[in-house]
C-alpha positions as CSV (number, residue, x, y, z in Angstrom):
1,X,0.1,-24.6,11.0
2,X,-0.4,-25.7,14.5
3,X,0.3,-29.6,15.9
4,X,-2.1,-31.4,17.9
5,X,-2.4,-34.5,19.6
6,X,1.2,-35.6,19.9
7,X,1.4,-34.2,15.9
8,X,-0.6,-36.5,14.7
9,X,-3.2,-34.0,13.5
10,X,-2.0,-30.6,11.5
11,X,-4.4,-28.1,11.5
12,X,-3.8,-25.1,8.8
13,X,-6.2,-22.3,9.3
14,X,-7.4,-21.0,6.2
15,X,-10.5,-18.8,6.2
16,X,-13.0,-19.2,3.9
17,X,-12.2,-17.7,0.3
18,X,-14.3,-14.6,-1.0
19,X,-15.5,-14.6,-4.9
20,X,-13.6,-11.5,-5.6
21,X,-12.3,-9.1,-3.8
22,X,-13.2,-5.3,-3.7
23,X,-10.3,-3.6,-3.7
24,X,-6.9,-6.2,-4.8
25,X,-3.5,-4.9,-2.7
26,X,0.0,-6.0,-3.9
27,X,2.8,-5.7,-1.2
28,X,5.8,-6.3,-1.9
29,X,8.7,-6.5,0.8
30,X,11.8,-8.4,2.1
31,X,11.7,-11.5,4.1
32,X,15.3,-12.6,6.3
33,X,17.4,-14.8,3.8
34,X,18.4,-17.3,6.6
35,X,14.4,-17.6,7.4
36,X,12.5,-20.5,6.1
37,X,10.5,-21.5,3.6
38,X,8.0,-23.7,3.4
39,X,7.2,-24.6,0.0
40,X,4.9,-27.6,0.9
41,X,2.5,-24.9,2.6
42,X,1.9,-23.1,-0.6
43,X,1.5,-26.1,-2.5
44,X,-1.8,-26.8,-0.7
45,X,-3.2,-23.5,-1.0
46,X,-4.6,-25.0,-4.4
47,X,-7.0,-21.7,-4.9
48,X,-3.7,-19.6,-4.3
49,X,-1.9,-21.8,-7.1
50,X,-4.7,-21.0,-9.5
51,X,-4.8,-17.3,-9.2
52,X,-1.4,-17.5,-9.8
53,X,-1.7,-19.6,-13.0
54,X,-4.8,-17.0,-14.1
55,X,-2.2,-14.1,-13.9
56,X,0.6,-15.9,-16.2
57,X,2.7,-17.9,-13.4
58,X,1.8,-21.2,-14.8
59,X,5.2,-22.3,-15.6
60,X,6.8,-21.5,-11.9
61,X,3.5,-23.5,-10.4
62,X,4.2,-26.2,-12.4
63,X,8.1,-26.4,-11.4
64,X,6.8,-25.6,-7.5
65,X,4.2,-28.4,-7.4
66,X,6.9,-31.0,-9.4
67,X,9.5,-29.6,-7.3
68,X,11.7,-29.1,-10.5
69,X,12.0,-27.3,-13.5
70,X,10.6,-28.4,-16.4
71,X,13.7,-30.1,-17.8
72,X,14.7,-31.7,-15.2
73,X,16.7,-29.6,-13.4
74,X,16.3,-28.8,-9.6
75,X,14.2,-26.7,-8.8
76,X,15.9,-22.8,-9.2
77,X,16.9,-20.6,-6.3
78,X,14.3,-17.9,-7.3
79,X,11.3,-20.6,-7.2
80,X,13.0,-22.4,-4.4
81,X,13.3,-18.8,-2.1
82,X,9.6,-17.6,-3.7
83,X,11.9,-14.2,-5.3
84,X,9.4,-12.1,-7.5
85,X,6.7,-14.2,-7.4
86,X,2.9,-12.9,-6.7
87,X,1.7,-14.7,-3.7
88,X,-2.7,-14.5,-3.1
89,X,-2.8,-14.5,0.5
90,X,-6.3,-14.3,2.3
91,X,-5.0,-13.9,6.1
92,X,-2.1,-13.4,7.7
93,X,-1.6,-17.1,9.1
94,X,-1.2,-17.7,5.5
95,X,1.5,-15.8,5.4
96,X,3.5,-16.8,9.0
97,X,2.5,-20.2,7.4
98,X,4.7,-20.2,4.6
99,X,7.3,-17.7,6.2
100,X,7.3,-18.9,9.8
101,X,10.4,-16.6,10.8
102,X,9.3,-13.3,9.6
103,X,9.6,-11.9,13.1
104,X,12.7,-13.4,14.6
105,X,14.9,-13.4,11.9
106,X,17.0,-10.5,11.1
107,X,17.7,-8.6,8.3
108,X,21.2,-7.7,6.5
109,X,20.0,-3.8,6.5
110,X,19.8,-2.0,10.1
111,X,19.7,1.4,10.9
112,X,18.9,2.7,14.4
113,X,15.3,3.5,14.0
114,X,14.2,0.9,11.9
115,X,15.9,-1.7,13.5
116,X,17.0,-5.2,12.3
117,X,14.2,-6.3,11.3
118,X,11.8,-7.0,8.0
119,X,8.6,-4.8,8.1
120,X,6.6,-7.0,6.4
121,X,5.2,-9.3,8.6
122,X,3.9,-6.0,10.7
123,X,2.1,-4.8,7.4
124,X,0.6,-7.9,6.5
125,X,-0.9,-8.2,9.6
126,X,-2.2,-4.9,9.6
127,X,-3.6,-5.3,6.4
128,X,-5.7,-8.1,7.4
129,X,-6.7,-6.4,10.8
130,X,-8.2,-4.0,9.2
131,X,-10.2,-5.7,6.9
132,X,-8.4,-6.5,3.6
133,X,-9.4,-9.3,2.0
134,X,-6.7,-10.4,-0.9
135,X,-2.9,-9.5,-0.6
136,X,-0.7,-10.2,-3.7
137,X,2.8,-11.0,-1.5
138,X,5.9,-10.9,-3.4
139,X,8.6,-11.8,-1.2
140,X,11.8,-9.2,-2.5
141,X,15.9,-10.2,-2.3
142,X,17.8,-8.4,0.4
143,X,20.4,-7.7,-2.0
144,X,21.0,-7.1,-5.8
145,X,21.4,-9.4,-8.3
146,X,23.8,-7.2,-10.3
147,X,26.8,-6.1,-7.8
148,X,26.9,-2.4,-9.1
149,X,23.3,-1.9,-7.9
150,X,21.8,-1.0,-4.7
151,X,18.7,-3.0,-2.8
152,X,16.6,-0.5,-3.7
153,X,16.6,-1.7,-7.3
154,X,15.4,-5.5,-6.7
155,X,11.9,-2.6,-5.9
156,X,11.9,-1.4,-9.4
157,X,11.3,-3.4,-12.7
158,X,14.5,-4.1,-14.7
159,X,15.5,-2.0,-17.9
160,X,13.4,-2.9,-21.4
161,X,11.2,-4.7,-19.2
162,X,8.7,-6.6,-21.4
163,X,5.0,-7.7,-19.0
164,X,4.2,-10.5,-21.1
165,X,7.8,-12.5,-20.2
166,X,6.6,-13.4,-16.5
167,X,9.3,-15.4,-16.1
168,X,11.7,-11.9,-16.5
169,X,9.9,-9.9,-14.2
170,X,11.3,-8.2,-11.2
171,X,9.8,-6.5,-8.1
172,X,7.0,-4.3,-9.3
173,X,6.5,-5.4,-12.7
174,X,5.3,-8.7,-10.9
175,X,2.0,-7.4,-9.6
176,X,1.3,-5.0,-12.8
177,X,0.2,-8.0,-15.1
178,X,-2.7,-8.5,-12.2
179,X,-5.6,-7.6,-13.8
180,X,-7.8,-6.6,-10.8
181,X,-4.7,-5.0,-8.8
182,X,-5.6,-1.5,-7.0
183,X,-3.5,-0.4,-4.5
184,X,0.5,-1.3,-4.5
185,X,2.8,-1.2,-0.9
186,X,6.2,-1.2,-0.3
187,X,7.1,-1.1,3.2
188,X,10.6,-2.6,3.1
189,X,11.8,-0.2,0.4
190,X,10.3,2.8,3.0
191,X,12.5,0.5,5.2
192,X,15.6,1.0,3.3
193,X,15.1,5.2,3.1
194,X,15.7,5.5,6.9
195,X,19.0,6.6,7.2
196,X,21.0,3.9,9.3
197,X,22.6,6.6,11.7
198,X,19.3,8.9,12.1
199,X,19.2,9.4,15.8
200,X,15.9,8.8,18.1
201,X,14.2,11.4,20.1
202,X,17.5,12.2,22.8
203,X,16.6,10.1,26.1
204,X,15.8,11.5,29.5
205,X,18.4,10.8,31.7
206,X,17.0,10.2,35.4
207,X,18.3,10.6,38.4
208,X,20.7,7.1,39.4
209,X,18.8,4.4,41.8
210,X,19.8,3.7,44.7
211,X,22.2,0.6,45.3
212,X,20.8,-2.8,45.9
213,X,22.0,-6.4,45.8
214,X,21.1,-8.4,42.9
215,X,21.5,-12.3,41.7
216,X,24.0,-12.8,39.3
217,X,21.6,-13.9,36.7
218,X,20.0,-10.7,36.3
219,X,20.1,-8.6,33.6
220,X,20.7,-5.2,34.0
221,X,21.3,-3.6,30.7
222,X,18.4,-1.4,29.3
223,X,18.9,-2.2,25.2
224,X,18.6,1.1,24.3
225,X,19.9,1.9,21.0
226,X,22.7,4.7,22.5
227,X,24.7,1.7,23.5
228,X,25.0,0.5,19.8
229,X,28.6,0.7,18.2
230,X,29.0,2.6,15.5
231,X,30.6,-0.2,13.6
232,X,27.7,-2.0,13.5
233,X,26.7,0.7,10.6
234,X,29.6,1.1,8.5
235,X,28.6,-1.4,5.8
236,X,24.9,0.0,5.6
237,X,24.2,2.0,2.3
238,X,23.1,5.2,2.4
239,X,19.2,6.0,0.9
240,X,18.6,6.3,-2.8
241,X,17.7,9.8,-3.9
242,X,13.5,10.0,-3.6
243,X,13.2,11.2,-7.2
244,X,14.9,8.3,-8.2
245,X,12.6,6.0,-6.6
246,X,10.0,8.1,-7.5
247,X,10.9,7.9,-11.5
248,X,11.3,4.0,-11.3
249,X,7.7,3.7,-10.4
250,X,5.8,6.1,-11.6
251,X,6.8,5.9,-14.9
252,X,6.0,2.2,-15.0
253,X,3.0,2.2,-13.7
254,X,1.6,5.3,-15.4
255,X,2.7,3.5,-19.0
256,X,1.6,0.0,-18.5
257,X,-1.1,0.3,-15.3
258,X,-2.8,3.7,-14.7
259,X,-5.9,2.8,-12.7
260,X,-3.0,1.7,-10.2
261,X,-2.4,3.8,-7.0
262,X,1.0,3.3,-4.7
263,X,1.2,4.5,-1.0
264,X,4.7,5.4,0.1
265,X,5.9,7.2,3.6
266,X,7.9,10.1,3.3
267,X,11.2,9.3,4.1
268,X,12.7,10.8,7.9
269,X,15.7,13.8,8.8
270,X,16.8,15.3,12.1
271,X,15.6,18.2,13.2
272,X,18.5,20.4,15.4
273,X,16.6,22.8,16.5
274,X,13.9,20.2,18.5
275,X,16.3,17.3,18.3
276,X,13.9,14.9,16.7
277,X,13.0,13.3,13.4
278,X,11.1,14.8,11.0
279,X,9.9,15.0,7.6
280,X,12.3,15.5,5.2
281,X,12.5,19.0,3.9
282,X,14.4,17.9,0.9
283,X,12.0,15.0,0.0
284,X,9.4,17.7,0.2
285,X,11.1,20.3,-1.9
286,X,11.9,17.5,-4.6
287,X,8.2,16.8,-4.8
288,X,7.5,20.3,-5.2
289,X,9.7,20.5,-8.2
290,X,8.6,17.1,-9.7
291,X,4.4,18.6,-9.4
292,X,5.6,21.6,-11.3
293,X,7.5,20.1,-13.8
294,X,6.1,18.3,-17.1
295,X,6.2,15.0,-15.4
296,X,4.0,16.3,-12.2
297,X,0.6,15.1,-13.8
298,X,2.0,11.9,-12.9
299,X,2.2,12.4,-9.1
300,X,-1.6,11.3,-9.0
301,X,-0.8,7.7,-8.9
302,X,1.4,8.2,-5.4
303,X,-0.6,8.9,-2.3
304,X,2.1,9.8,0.4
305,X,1.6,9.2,3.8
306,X,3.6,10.2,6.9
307,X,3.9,9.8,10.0
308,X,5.4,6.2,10.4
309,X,4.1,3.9,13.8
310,X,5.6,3.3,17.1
311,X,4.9,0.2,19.0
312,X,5.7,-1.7,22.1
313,X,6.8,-4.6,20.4
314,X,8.8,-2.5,18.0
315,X,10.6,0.0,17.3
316,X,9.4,1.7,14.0
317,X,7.3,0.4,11.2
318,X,5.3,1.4,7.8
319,X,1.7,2.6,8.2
320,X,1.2,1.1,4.1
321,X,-0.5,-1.7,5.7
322,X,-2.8,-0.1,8.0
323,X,-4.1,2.5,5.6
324,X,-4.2,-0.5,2.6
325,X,-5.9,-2.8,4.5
326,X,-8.5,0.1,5.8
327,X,-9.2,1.0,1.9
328,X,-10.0,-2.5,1.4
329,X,-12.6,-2.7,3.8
330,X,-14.3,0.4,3.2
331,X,-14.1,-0.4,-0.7
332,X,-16.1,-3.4,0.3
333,X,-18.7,-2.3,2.6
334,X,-19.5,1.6,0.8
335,X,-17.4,1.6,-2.3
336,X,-13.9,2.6,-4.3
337,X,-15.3,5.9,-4.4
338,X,-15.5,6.5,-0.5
339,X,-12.4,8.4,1.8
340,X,-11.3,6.2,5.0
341,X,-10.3,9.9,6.3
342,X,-11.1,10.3,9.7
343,X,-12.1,6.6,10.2
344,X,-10.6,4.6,12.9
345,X,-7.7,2.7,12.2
346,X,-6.6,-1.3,14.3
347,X,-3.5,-0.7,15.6
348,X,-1.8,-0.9,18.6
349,X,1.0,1.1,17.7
350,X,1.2,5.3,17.4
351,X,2.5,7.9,15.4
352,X,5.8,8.9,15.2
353,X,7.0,11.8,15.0
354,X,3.5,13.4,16.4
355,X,2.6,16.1,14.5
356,X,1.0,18.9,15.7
357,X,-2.4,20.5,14.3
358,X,-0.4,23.1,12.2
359,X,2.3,20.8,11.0
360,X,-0.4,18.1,9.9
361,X,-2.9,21.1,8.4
362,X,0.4,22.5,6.4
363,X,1.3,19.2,4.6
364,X,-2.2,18.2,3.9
365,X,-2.1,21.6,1.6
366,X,1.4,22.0,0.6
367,X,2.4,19.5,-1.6
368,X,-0.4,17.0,-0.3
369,X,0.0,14.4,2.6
370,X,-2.0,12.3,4.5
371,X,-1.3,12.7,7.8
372,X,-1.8,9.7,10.6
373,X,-3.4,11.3,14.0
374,X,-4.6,9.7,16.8
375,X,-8.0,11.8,18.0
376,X,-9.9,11.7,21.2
377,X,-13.7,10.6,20.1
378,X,-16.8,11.2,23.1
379,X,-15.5,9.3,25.4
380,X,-12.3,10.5,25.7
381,X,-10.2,6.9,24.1
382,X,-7.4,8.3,21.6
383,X,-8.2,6.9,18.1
384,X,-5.6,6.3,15.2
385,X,-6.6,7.7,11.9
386,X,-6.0,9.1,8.8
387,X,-6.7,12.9,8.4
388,X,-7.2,13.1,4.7
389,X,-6.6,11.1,1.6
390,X,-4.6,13.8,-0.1
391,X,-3.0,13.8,-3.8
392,X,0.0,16.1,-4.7
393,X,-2.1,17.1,-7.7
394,X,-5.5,16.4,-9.1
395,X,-6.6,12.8,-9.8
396,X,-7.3,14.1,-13.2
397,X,-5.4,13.9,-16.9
398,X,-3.3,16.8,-17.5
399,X,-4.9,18.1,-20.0
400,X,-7.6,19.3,-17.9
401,X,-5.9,21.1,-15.7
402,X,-2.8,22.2,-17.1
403,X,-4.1,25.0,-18.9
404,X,-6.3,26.8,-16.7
405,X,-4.9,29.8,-15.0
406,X,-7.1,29.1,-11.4
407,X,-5.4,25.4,-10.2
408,X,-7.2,25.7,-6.7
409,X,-11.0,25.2,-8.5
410,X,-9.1,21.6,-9.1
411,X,-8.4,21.3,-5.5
412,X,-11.8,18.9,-5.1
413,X,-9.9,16.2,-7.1
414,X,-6.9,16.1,-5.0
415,X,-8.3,13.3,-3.0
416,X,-7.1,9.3,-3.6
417,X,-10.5,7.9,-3.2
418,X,-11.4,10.0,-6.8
419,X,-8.2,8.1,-8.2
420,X,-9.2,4.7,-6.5
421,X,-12.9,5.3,-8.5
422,X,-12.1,5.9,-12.1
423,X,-9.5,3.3,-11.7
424,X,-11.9,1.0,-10.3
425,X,-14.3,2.6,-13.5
426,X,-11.0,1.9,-16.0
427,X,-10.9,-1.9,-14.7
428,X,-14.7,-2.1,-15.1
429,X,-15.1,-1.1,-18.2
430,X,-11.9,-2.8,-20.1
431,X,-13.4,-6.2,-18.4
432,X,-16.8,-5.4,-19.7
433,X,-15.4,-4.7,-23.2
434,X,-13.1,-8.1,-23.3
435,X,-16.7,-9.5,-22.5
436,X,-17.7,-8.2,-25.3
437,X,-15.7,-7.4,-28.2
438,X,-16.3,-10.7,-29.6
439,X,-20.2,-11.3,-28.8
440,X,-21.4,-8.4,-30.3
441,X,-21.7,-6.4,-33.7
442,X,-21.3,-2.9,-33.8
443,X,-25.3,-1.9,-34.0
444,X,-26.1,-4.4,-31.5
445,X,-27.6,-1.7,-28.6
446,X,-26.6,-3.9,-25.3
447,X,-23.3,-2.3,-25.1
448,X,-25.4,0.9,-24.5
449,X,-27.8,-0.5,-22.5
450,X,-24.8,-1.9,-20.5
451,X,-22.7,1.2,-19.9
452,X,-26.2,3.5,-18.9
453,X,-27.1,0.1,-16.4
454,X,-23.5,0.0,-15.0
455,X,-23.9,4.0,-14.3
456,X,-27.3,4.2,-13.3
457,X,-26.1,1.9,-10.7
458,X,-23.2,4.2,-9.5
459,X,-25.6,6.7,-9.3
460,X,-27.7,5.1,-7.0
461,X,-25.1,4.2,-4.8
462,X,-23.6,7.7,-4.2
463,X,-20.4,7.4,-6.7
464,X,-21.8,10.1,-8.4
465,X,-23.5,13.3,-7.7
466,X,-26.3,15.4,-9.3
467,X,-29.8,15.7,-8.7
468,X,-30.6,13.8,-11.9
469,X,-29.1,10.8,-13.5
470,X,-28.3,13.1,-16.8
471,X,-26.6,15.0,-14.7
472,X,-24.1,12.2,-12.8
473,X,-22.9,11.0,-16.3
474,X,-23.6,11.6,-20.0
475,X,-22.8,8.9,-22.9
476,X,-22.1,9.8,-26.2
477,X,-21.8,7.2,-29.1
478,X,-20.3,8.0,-32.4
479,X,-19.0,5.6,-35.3
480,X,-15.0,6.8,-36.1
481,X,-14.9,4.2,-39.1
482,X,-16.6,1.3,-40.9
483,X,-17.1,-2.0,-38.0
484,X,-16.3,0.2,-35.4
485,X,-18.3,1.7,-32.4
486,X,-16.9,4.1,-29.4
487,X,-18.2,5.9,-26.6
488,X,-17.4,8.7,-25.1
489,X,-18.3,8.9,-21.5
490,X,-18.3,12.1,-19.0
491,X,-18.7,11.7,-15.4
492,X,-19.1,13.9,-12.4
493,X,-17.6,12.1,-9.2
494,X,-18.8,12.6,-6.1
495,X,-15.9,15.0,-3.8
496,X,-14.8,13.4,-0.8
497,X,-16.9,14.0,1.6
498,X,-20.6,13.3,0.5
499,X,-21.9,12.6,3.9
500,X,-21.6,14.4,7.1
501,X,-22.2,12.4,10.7
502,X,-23.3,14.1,13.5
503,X,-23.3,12.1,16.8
504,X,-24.6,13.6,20.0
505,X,-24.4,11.5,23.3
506,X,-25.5,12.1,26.8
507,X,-22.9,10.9,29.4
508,X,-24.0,11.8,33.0
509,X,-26.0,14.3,31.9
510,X,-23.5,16.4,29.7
511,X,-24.1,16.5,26.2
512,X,-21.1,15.7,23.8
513,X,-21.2,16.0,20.2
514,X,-18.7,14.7,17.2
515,X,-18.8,15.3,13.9
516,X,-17.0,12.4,11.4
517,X,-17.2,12.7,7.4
518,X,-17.9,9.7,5.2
């Protein structure tokens, strides 16, 4: 909100709001508990308050906007703070509007990497730079409400958690009873895996200058983080174990929301031998054993990402926001179905640690990372990107590939754009059967004609491949039992890349070609 004319006119910028968004993003992420929050900000976001009331908040909008509970009592420190509460933002001055000090305030965790400070103003904003439309916030407390946990658990939903008690629900369970939710972030829980005594890169040392007189106001400290104390870490707690993490939410999501994807950065070590971060071997090795185990079919809903980003204005942040706000954009202008691989990414910040072509090529195949690059396109600018949307294992059901002796054939279906389609196809179709289930009777043939419209459609757009409809998708209708109707549909998704560009440009007479996937 911005003050003009002596403050006698407030102006709140506030773009216009879309119908429906393309592809819905929750993020959910810790804001400083000394910053502010403006309550009176969100209670004039009117369209905000009704989405919130369409997904079963109703109760805390009504205690927000009366500015009490509903008998009488002040208004509770959860509602009051905005703890686990889904939040439809539309921009990011929506979100600095409610939670002005998101970037000065600090945070109770603070490691020497990530710093003292919440990532999830950064991610926000890179979200809506790159051309997301609808962010479900849900600001997350710094520490745990049960003293024998750690802050890693305010993340995960609470034991015998029950979706239809909203007023219950903790961290991720928040944003499952969404509907039209897609695509879930965390970049403060990423924030608490760094280890808080991780060292940086070793600095250069250079050669001492050379004496000179200087006013006493000058400052002549550098910051760097080797003049840190070591006390200032000895209260941090050390990072949960990832398949911990990893069980929390996957379990949750494949039982109660499995057309939902989550992107998560593998967590950071130190690497000796080129003293530098790295990925995490063990993280690695743990994934390796959680894909071959009973559970792995269940790896399809994570899409991991690494490496994290490096900026001038700070010192290490999530790339969730980037890479969700990218997969929002492209879901509106081609599709669910299409890869943001190899499409440029907003930022101003870079990798880090770089990768090199063989270390990004190796975790693409083994267990399945996306890997953040930058690339040099014709004219010779450096581009950030995203080298493939990989899975661990195939955005299929177990069944169908458990079984079968030759995996790799399967190896198609290890992209997240394939898992971002038939859960877009799982939301589609359960809305178009609410629509339905009391409107029709069971030999009424408009479901049919419905379902072969709704695919014809995909078809034609390029969701699904084969040189004939009959070939993209086949429905099969069958009566199990008296009043009762099913279909049975098969589908043949398009792979990831169903397009190849090929751009040739003549700059001072030499000829310079690029080739991009879409």
């Amino acid at each position: 909100m911005e003050w003009l004319a002596g403050a006698r006119i407030a102006l709140t910028p506030r773009p216009v709001r879309p119908r429906q968004a393309a592809l819905e993003v929750a993020m959910l992420g810790h804001y400083p508990q000394n910053g502010r929050v403006r309550l009176e900000r969100l209670r004039v976001l009117t369209g905000a308050l009704d989405d919130m009331r369409g997904v079963g908040f109703g109760t805390a909008v009504d205690a927000i906007l009366a500015n009490r509970m509903a008998d009488g009592s002040p208004l509770s420190a959860r509602l009051r703070q905005l703890f686990h509460l889904p939040i439809p933002l539309h921009s990011s001055a929506e979100f600095h509007d409610i939670f002005p000090d998101a970037r000065s305030e600090k945070t109770l965790y603070v490691s020497l990497l990530a710093g003292n400070q919440s990532w999830l103003a950064q991610a926000v904003d890179d979200f809506f730079a790159n051309g997301g439309e609808k962010l479900w916030l849900v600001r997350i407390p710094e520490t745990a409400s049960e003293a024998d946990q750690p802050a890693q658990a305010e993340f995960l939903p609470a034991p015998n958690t029950v979706l239809h008690d909203v007023d219950t629900l903790r961290g991720l369970a928040t944003v499952l009873v969404i509907p039209q939710l897609a695509v879930v972030t965390l970049p403060d829980l990423e924030r608490l895996q760094v280890p808080p005594r991780l060292p940086d890169v070793p600095r250069m040392r250079l050669d001492n200058p050379d004496p000179q007189f200087l006013p006493c106001t000058s400052n002549t400290d550098d910051d760097h983080r080797e003049r840190r104390y070591a006390s200032e870490f000895e209260d941090q707690p050390a990072p949960l174990p990832l398949e911990e993490l990893l069980r929390g939410i996957l379990q949750f999501i494949s039982k109660h929301r499995p057309d939902v994807q989550c992107l998560f950065t593998l967590p950071l070590a130190y690497s000796g031998e080129i003293d530098s971060p790295v990925v995490s071997q063990s993280a690695l090795t743990r994934i390796a054993a959680i894909r071959d185990g009973s559970s792995g079919h269940l790896l399809r809903h994570m899409q991991f990402l690494f490496p994290y980003l490096r900026g001038p204005r700070f010192a290490l942040r999530s790339p969730v926001g980037v890479i969700a706000g990218k997969q929002a954009a492209v879901a509106r202008s081609k599709g669910p179905w299409h890869s943001i691989g190899a499409q440029p990414l907003l930022s101003e910040a870079l990798p880090y640690p770089r990768l090199s072509i063989a270390q990004t090529l190796a975790l693409r195949e083994e267990p399945g990372v996306g890997v953040l690059h930058v690339r040099t396109d014709f004219s010779g600018r450096g581009l950030l990107s995203l080298d493939d949307e990989r899975l661990v294992v195939p955005a299929l059901p177990a069944a169908d590939y458990a079984d079968t002796e030759d995996r790799h054939r399967f190896d198609g279906f290890r992209a997240a754009e394939i898992m971002r389609f038939l859960g877009f196809l799982r939301r589609q179709l359960q809305a178009l059967g609410e629509q339905l289930v009391f409107n029709v009777d069971v030999n009424d043939p408009r479901p049919r004609l419905l379902l072969e419209q709704f695919f014809r459609r995909l078809y034609n757009q390029g969701a699904l491949r084969g040189a004939v409809p009959e070939q993209a998708y086949r429905i099969t209708q069958t009566q199990p039992q008296d009043n009762a109707i099913q279909f049975d549909i098969e589908i043949a998704p398009a792979f990831p890349i169903d397009r190849i560009f090929l751009t040739f440009i003549n700059q001072d007479g030499e000829w310079q070609g690029e080739v991009r996937g879409g």
